[in-house]
C-alpha positions, 0 to 999 in steps of 0.5 A, a space after each residue: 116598231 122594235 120598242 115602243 115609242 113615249 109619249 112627251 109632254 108636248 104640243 103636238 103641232 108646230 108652225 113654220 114660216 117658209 123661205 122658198 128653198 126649204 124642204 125637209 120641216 120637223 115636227 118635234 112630237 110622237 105619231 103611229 103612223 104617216 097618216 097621223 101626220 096633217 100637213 096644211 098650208 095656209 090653213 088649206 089641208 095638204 094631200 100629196 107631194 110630201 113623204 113623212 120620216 120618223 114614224 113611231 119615234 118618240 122625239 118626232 121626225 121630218 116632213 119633206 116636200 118634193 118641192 119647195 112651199 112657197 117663200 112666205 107661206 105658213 106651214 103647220 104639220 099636227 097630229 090629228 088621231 081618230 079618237 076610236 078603239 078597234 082593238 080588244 084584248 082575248 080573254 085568256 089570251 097572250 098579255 102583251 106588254 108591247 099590245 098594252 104599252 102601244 094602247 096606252 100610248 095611243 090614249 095618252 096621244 088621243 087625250 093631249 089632241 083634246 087637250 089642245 083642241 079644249 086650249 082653244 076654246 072660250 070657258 068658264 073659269 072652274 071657280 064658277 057654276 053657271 045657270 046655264 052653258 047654253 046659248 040663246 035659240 037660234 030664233 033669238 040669236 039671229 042678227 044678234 051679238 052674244 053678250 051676257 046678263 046680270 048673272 053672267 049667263 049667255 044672252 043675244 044683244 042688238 048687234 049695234 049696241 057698242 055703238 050706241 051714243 052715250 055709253 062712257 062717262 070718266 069718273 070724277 067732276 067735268 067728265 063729260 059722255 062719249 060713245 064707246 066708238 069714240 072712246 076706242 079711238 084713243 089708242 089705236 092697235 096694230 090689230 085695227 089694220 090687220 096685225 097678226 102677231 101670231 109669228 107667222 103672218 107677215 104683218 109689215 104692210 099693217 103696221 105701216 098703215 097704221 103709222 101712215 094714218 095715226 101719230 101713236 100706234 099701239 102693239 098689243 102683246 105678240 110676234 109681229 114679224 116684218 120683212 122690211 123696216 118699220 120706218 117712223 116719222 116726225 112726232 110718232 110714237 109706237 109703243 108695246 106690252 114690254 117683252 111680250 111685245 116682239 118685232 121680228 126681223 124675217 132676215 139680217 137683210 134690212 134694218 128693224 127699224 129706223 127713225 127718218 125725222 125727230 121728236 119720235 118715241 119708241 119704248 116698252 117692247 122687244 126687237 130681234 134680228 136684222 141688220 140693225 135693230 134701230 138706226 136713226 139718220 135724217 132723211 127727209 128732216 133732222 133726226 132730233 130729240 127723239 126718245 128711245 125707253 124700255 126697249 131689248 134688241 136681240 141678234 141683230 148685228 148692231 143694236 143701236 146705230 146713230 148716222 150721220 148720214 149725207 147732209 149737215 142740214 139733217 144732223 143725229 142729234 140730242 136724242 136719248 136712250 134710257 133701259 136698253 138691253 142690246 143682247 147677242 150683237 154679231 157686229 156692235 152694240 151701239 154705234 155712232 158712225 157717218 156714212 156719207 158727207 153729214 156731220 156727226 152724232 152729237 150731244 146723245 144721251 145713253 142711261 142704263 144702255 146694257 150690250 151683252 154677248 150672253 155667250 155668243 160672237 161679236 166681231 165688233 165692240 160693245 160701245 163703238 164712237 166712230 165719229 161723235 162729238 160735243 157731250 155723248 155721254 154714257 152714264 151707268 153703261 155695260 158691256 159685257 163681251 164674248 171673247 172675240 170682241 175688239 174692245 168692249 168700249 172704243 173712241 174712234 178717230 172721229 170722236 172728240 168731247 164724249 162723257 163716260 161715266 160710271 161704265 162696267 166692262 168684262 170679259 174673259 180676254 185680254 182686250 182693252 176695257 176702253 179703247 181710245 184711237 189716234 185722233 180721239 180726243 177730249 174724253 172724259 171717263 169717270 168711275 169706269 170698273 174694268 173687268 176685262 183682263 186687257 188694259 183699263 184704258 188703251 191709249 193710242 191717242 197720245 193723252 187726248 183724255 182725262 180720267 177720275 177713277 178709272 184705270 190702272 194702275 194710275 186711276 186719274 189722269 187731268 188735261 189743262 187743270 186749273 187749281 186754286 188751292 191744292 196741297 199735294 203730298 207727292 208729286 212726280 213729273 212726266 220725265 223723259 230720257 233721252 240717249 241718241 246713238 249719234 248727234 241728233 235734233 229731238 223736237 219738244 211737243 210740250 207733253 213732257 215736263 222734264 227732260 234727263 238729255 245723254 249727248 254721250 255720243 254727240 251734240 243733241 239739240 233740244 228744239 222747243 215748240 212755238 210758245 203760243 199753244 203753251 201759255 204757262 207751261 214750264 220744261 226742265 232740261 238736264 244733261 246726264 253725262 260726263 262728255 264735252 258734248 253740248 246740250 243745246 236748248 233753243 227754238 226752231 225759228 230762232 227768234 222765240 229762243 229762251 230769253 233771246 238766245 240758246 242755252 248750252 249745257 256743256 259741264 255734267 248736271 248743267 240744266 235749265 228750266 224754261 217758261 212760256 209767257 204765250 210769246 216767247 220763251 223765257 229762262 225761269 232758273 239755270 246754273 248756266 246762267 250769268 252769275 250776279 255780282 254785287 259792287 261795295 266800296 267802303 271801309 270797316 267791316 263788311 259781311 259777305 251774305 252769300 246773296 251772289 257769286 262775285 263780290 266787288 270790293 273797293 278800300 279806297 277810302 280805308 282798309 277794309 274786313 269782309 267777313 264771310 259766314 261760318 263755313 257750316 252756314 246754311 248759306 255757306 255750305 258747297 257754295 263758290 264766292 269770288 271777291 275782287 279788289 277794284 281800287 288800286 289804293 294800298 289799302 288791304 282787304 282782309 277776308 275773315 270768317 265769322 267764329 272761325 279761322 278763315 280760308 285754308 286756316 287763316 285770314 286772307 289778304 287782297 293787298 294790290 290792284 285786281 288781287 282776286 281770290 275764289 272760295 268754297 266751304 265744304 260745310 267745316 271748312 272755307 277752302 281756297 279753289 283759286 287766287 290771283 295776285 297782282 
């Protein structure tokens, strides 16, 4: 050795679970030579067919076996040192530093192999001093179980004593005696099947065992790893010691585990790998109203998956999930999907459902709602994701009815916080804190949603919103403009209130949809330019049109407004349309009131004033009237104004049959537009 080799703080043995194609194994620990190196399959100590690489390194180095160990055999390598000292120092000798470095590593070295082998080993604890550390004679142990006295100290028992009938009484009033062996069947461990939990065993067949023989299963802290699903049935539940519980998938070939039926519980234990980490889909029965709590799943592609599966009759329903962790996803963090004919994902409860990269790749989305109707809902979820995710939360085209409330996203790109595809519809968001540069909310679903603070920069969007008593302090209208480059039909879908229409370049129909989807709803349309070109206003199959008949705008700022009653549409306000006109016939003094456009006047009986407002009015200013002599009397009719000096500065006369005059007040002044005298 050119330099001598340190000796870490280190275990010096490490296990391996082997694949059937691998053959170079490291071992992360100093040793001094080959021979120091232990190899052993299965338990069994191996020989021969192995060379060993790193010797006299301190970060360890490689094992590799001429062939491949076995798929599924347990590999361990260890370095087991004689603990002897063959060695001396000559008295007034060379004192070198490599000699003592190289002793005082192979002490250190000798001392961690106590170490771990005294690990291994039941001891008292170094607070107590017991009488004794030794064990009964033999003579007294025979056929004997070990046990210990008043005093703690080590003593044979009868080897059936546990068995002993009765031995266990509850505390408190009404319990009653049961052995211990009774007692012990209350919760039944994986372990009593024969689970490991060491990480390297395959302990698959055993927790399947104990599913098939017991409704409630327990898994005591521990590796368990499996090399196929965990599959539970209708009224099971499988329960662990939190995190220190893992099921561990031997590959992403399989899911973790599925849930084939309903009313199921899973919780208080840790997931990793595989295809998916829990799938439930109706199998043999509806795989309802099953509860998933205080569960972590970590690198599997899909955390959390719910199917739809291939039959109606066996539906994904009402189930709950509540304090899930799903970290290191490499597709999606939970998915609601329908692989095959069955209906979808419905009425599913996530709380407290956290997706989280933790730094690394997913292709996928952090929540994705391929298919899933009639109240999922999402209360105080998170997904927080690597880069290359999609979106963080995404409604497919088979999502309809979902509730999300309260929902965290972040990312350091620039996708959508939440993404809702064309055919989504009816999702509701409340309270959604994006943290992802993309957008709050991308709509690619053509308004299918409401939202009550959540996105940006407009925080609340209401779908079909009935108010009662509402005071509004701004209100703005979804406006559309419309600007053809040649005649065109532009069909209404009823999603925009008020229409800005230019026929600049030539006459463009405005085309309404049926009345009967938009009971209630209102439209305004307005034409914006200065050309002869026509605005026309009216429905595809002619017989719902406005009031019976199109509307054509043809003057610039002609508009129209018009309302669905559910059957037909119907004229709520134009300018456009037929001016009302009232009918006097009398003598004296008549006040024009500004209530219509044309004024009927008949003096047949008597000449006759008819006296318009001051031309600065509030009812007069930029209005138009025209007033009409009907009676072919030679009584006058005398337009005067009420503190002013009349029209164009003076009274006007109607003397003869049909004498028509039509006037506009400029807010001081009355002025004559046009007269017609007879």
């Amino acid at each position: 050795m050119t330099e001598h080799i340190k000796i870490p703080d280190i275990v010096p043995l490490i296990r391996y679970v082997a694949d059937g194609t691998q053959t170079v194994f490291e071992y992360p620990f100093p040793i001094f030579a080959s021979t120091d190196l232990e190899v052993y399959f299965n338990g069994v100590k191996v020989t021969a067919d192995f060379s060993v690489g790193g010797v006299g390194q301190t970060l360890g180095g490689t094992v590799t076996f001429l062939t491949a160990p076995a798929n599924n055999l347990k590999v361990m390598l260890k370095r087991e040192l004689p603990i002897e000292r063959l060695t001396d120092f000559l008295e007034g000798g060379d004192f070198s530093a490599a000699a003592i470095n190289a002793e005082l590593d192979f002490m250190i070295a000798s001392i961690q192999q106590v170490e771990r082998q005294n690990d291994q080993m039941i001891r008292y604890p170094e607070a107590e001093n017991p009488a004794s550390f030794e064990l009964p004679p033999k003579s007294a142990r025979i056929g004997k179980a070990l046990g210990f006295d008043e005093n703690g100290d080590p003593i044979a028992l009868t080897a059936n004593i546990v068995q002993q009938a009765p031995n266990y009484t509850a505390s408190g009033v009404g319990a009653v005696i049961r052995t211990m062996d009774d007692k012990m069947k209350d919760i039944i461990s994986v372990k009593d099947f024969g689970a490991v939990g060491d990480g390297m065993a395959d302990d698959t067949l055993a927790i399947n065992l104990a599913l098939a023989a017991y409704d409630s299963i327990y898994l005591p802290r521990g590796i368990y790893r499996i090399t196929s699903p965990i599959v539970l049935r209708q009224n099971q539940r499988m329960t662990g010691e939190g995190q220190t519980t893992i099921i561990r998938a031997q590959s992403a070939g399989f899911n973790a585990i599925e849930l084939h039926e309903g009313y199921i519980t899973l919780q208080n234990l840790r997931v990793e790998k595989g295809a998916v980490g829990v799938k439930l889909y109706g199998v043999s029965q509806p795989c309802v109203q099953n509860t998933i709590k205080d569960v972590t799943i970590w690198e599997s592609a899909i955390g959390i998956q719910l199917d739809g599966y291939d039959d109606t009759a066996k539906p994904c329903y009402w189930n709950h999930f509540q304090n899930i962790l799903v970290a290191k996803p490499s597709q999606h963090g939970v998915h609601l999907c329908v692989t095959d004919e069955g209906d979808t994902p419905n009425a599913n409860k996530f709380i407290d459902v956290r997706v989280y990269s933790l730094g690394s790749n997913i292709s996928g989305y952090g929540f994705n709602i391929e298919a899933g109707r009639f109240n999922n809902a999402f209360i105080d979820c998170e997904a927080n994701l690597h880069t290359d995710a999609l979106a963080c939360f995404r409604l497919g085209a088979g999502a309809d009815t979902n509730l999300i409330s309260n929902l965290y996203t972040e990312t350091q790109a620039s996708i959508p916080n939440i993404q809702l595809d064309s055919g989504s519809q009816n999702t509701s968001v409340i309270n959604l804190l994006s943290a992802s540069a993309g957008p709050s909310i991308y709509d690619l679903s053509g308004g299918k949603y409401t939202a009550y603070n959540a996105g940006f920069p407009y925080k609340n969007k209401f779908d079909k919103t009935i108010v009662k008593d509402l005071t509004a302090t701004i209100m703005r209208y979804d406006t559309a403009f419309i600007n053809e480059v040649t005649p065109a039909t532009i069909e209404v879908d009823g999603s925009i209130s008020y229409y800005l229409v230019s026929a600049f370049n030539g006459e463009t129909v405005m085309e309404l949809p049926d009345p009967l989807d938009l009971q209630g709803q209102e439209i305004t349309f307005k034409k914006i330019d200065t050309t002869g070109n026509l605005v026309i206003i009216k429905e595809e199959s002619d017989t719902k049109n406005p009031d019976g008949r199109p509307i054509y705008l043809g003057g610039p700022n002609d508009y129209a407004t018009v309302l669905s009653d559910g059957a037909k549409w119907m004229i709520k306000s134009s300018n456009r349309m037929a001016g009302n006109t009232r009918y006097y016939d009398g003598t004296g003094l008549y006040e024009v009131d500004m209530a219509v456009d044309a004024y009927m006047l008949s003096s047949y009986s008597g000449a006759l004033e008819a006296r318009l407002p001051p031309a600065n009015a509030p009812e007069a200013i930029g209005r138009m009237v025209s007033l009409k002599k009907t009676d072919p009397s030679v009584n006058v009719i005398t337009i005067t104004e009420q503190g002013g000096d009349g029209a164009d500065g003076q009274d006007q006369l109607l003397s003869n049959h049909f004498d028509a005059i039509t006037l506009v007040s400029d807010g001081a002044f009355w002025r004559v537009l046009s007269r017609f005298d007879a």
